[in-house]
N, C-alpha and C positions, 0 to 999 in steps of 0.2 A: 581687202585683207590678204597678207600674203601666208603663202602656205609655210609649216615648220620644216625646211628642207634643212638647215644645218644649226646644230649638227645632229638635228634630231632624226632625220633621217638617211645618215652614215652606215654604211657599211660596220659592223663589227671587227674589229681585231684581235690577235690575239691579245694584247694588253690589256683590249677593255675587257677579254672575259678571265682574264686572271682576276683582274679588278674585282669585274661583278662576283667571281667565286668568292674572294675575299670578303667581300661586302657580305654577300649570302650567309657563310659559313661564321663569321664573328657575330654578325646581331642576331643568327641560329641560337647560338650556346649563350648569347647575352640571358634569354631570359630562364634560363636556368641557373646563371649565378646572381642574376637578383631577386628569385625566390630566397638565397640563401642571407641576403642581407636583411631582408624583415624580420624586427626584432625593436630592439630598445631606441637603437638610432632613430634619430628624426630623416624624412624623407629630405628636408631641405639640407640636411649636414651632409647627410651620403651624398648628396647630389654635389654637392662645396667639394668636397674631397675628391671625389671623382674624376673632376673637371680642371681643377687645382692640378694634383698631380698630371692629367692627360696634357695641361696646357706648360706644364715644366718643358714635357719632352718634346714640343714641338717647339716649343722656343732652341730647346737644342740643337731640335735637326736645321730650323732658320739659320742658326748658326754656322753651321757647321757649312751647308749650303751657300750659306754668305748671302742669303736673302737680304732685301729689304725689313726692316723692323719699324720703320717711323712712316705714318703716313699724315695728309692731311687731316681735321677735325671733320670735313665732311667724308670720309671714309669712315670714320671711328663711330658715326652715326652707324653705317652700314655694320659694320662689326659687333657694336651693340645690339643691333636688333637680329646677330646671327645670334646672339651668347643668349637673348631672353627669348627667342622663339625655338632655337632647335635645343640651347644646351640647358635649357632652365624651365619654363615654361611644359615645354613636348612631354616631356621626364616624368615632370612635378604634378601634370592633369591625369596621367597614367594612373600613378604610384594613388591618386585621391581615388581615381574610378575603377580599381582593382577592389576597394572596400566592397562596393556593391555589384559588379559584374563578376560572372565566370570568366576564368583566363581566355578560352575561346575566341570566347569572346570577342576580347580585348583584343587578339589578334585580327579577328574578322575587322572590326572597328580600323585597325591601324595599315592593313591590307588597301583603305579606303586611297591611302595616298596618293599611288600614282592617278589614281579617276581626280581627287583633287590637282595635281602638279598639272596635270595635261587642262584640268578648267583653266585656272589659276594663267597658266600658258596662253591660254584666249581672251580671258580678259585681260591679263597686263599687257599683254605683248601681239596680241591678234593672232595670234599663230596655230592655226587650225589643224588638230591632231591627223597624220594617216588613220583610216579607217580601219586600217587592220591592226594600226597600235591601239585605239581605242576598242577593240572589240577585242583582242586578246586579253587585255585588263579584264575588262568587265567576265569575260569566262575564266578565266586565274582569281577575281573573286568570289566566282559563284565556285569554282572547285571549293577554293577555305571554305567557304559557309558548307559545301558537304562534309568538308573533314572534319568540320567542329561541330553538324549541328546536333547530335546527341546530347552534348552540352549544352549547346545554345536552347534546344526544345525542353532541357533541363532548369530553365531560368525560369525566374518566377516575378511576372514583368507587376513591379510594385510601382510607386511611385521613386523609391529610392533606388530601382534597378536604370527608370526613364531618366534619373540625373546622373548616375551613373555612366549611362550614354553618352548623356550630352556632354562630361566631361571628357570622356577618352576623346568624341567624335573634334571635339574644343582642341585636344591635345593633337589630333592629327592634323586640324589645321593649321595651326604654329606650326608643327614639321616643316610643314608645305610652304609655307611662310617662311622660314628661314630658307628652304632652299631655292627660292627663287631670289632673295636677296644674294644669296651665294650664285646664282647663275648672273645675277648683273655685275654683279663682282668682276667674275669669269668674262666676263665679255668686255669688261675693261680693262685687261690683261693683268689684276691683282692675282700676285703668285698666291695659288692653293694652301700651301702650308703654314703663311703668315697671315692670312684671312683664317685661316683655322687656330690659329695659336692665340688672334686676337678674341674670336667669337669666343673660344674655351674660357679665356680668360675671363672675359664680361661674363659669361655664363656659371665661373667657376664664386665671382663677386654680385651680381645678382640671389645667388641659391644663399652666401653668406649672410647678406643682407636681410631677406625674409627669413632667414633660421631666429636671427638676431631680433627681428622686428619680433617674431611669435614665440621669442622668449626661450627659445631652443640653445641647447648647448653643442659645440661645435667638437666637443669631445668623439671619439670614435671607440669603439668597442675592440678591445686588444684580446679578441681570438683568434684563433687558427682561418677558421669558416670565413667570417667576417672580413679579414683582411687577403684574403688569397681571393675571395670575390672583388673584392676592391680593387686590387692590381689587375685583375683580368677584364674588370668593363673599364678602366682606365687604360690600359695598354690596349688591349686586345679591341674591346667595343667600341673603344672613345678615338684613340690613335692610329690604328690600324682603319678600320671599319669606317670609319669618318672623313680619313684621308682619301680612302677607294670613292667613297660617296659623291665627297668634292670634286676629286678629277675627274668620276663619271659622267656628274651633270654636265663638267665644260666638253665634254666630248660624245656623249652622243645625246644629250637634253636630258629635262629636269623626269619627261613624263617617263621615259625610259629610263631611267635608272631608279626613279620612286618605286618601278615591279618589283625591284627586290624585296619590299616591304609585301608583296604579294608570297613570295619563294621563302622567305625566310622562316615561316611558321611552319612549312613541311618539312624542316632539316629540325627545328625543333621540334614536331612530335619523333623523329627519329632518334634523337638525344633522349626522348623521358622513354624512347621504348628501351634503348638501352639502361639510364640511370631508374627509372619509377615504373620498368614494367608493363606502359602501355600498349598495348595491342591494337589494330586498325579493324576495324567494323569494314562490313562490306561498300557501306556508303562511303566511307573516308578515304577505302579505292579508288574508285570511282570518282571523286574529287580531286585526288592527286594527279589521276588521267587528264581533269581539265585544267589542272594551274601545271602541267607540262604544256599541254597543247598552249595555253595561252604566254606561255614561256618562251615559243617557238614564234607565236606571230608577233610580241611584243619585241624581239630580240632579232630577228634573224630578217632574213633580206636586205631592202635599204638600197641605198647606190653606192659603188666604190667611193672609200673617203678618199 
C-alpha cells in the first residue's frame, strides 16, 4: 500500500487557506439561507434551480477562461455521477432527514465526511491516512457532538428519528462519493470549473427530472425571502464554495479538505447567535476548543509542496 503523500500531505499555502476560508465561511451561512426556503416549494424544484442558475455562471466563467467545454462520453459518465451524488442526491437525503432529525444533528451526521473521504481514500486508492490527519478529524468530530449535544440528548430516538439517520448518514455518503469522482477527475488534469459546470448541470437535470417524476411543479415562489436565498446558495454556496472545494481536493486531497465539513457548523452556530440569539453552553466551549485543536492537526504541518 502506498502512503497518501500527495497531495495529501503538502504543505499549506496561502491559497489553499484563502480557499479553505472561503469554503468555511459560504456553507457556514448556507444553512441559514435554506432554513429560509422551506415552505411551499418542493425540495427537488429548489434544488433544479439552484443548480440551474449555479451551473449558468460557470459555464460563463469556462468561457471566459476559454476552457474546454466538450469532452469524451466517458467523461460525461464522470460528470454525471458528480451532478447525482454531490449536486442532487447529498441535498435531497438532507432536505428528507431534516423532517425527523434535530439540525445538530444534521450537522454532526454531515461532519462524518472527512472520516468517510479519508475511508473512501483507502479503499479506492490504498492510500493510508497520516495519523495525525486521521486523529485530528476524529477529535474535530467529537468537539460538534459537544457543541450540539444538548440538542442531540434532546432527540427522541424513535424509529422515524433511526431513518432519519440513516438518511442524512446516506446523504454524506454521496458527498463523499462525488468528491472522490472529482479527485479522479483532478488527477486526470480535467480543468476544475468545467468538471464543476458539468456536474451542476447533470445535477441541475437530475433534481428536474424527480421534481417531474413525483409530480412536483417546477414553479418557484416570487418573494423577497425566497429568492435572495436562492441567489445566495446558487452564487455564494454552489459557485463560490464548490469551486474552493474542487480546487481543494486536487491540491491538498479529498480527506483534508472534507474537515471543512467539520469547521463549518461552528461558523454556523456563530451566524444563529448573531441572527436567532443562540448562546454557547459551557460544553459547546469546550467543543469548539477540540474542532480548533483538530483544525490544527488536520491542516497544518505536512512537507513543503
Amino acid at each position: 500500500m502506498k502512503q497518501d503523500l500527495a497531495p495529501a500531505e503538502k504543505r499549506l499555502t496561502t491559497f489553499d487557506y484563502v480557499l479553505y476560508a472561503a469554503l468555511v465561511l459560504s456553507w457556514s451561512a448556507s444553512w441559514y439561507a435554506l432554513s429560509l426556503q422551506v415552505g411551499t416549494v418542493a425540495v427537488q424544484t429548489s434544488l433544479f434551480w439552484r443548480f440551474a442558475i449555479a451551473a449558468t455562471i460557470m459555464w460563463a466563467w469556462v468561457y471566459i477562461k476559454k476552457e474546454p467545454m466538450r469532452f469524451p462520453l466517458k467523461l460525461h459518465l464522470a460528470f454525471s455521477g458528480m451532478g447525482l451524488f454531490i449536486f442532487c442526491l447529498n441535498f435531497m437525503l438532507f432536505y428528507y432527514g431534516s423532517v425527523y432529525l434535530i439540525s445538530g444533528l444534521l450537522s454532526v451526521v454531515f461532519s462524518l465526511a472527512s472520516v468517510f473521504n479519508l475511508a473512501l481514500g483507502f479503499l479506492i486508492a490504498r492510500r493510508v491516512p497520516r495519523g495525525r490527519v486521521l486523529a485530528g478529524a476524529l477529535i474535530g468530530i467529537s468537539g460538534i457532538a459537544l457543541m450540539f449535544w444538548p440538542e442531540i440528548a434532546g432527540q427522541s430516538w424513535t424509529g422515524n428519528a433511526a431513518f432519519g439517520l440513516a438518511l442524512c448518514v446516506m446523504g454524506t455518503l454521496s458527498f463523499c462519493t462525488g468528491s472522490q469522482i472529482s479527485a479522479s477527475l483532478q488527477h486526470r488534469k480535467i480543468p476544475v470549473l468545467a468538471a464543476s459546470a458539468w456536474g451542476m448541470t447533470y445535477g441541475a437535470v437530475f433534481s428536474a427530472g424527480m421534481a417531474l417524476t413525483l409530480g412536483k411543479s417546477l414553479a418557484f415562489e416570487l418573494s423577497w425571502i425566497y429568492l435572495s436565498s436562492l441567489i445566495f446558495l446558487a452564487v455564494v454556496s454552489s459557485v463560490i464554495a464548490f469551486w474552493a472545494y474542487m480546487t481543494l481536493i486536487g491540491r491538498i486531497g479529498a480527506g483534508r479538505s472534507g474537515y471543512a465539513t467539520v469547521m463549518f457548523p461552528v461558523f454556523a452556530l456563530l451566524i444563529s447567535a448573531v441572527f436567532e440569539g443562540y448562546t454557547f453552553p459551557t460544553i459547546a466551549i469546550v467543543g469548539l476548543v477540540f474542532v480548533l485543536l483538530g483544525n490544527i492537526l488536520v491542516l497544518g504541518g505536512g512537507k513543503p509542496a
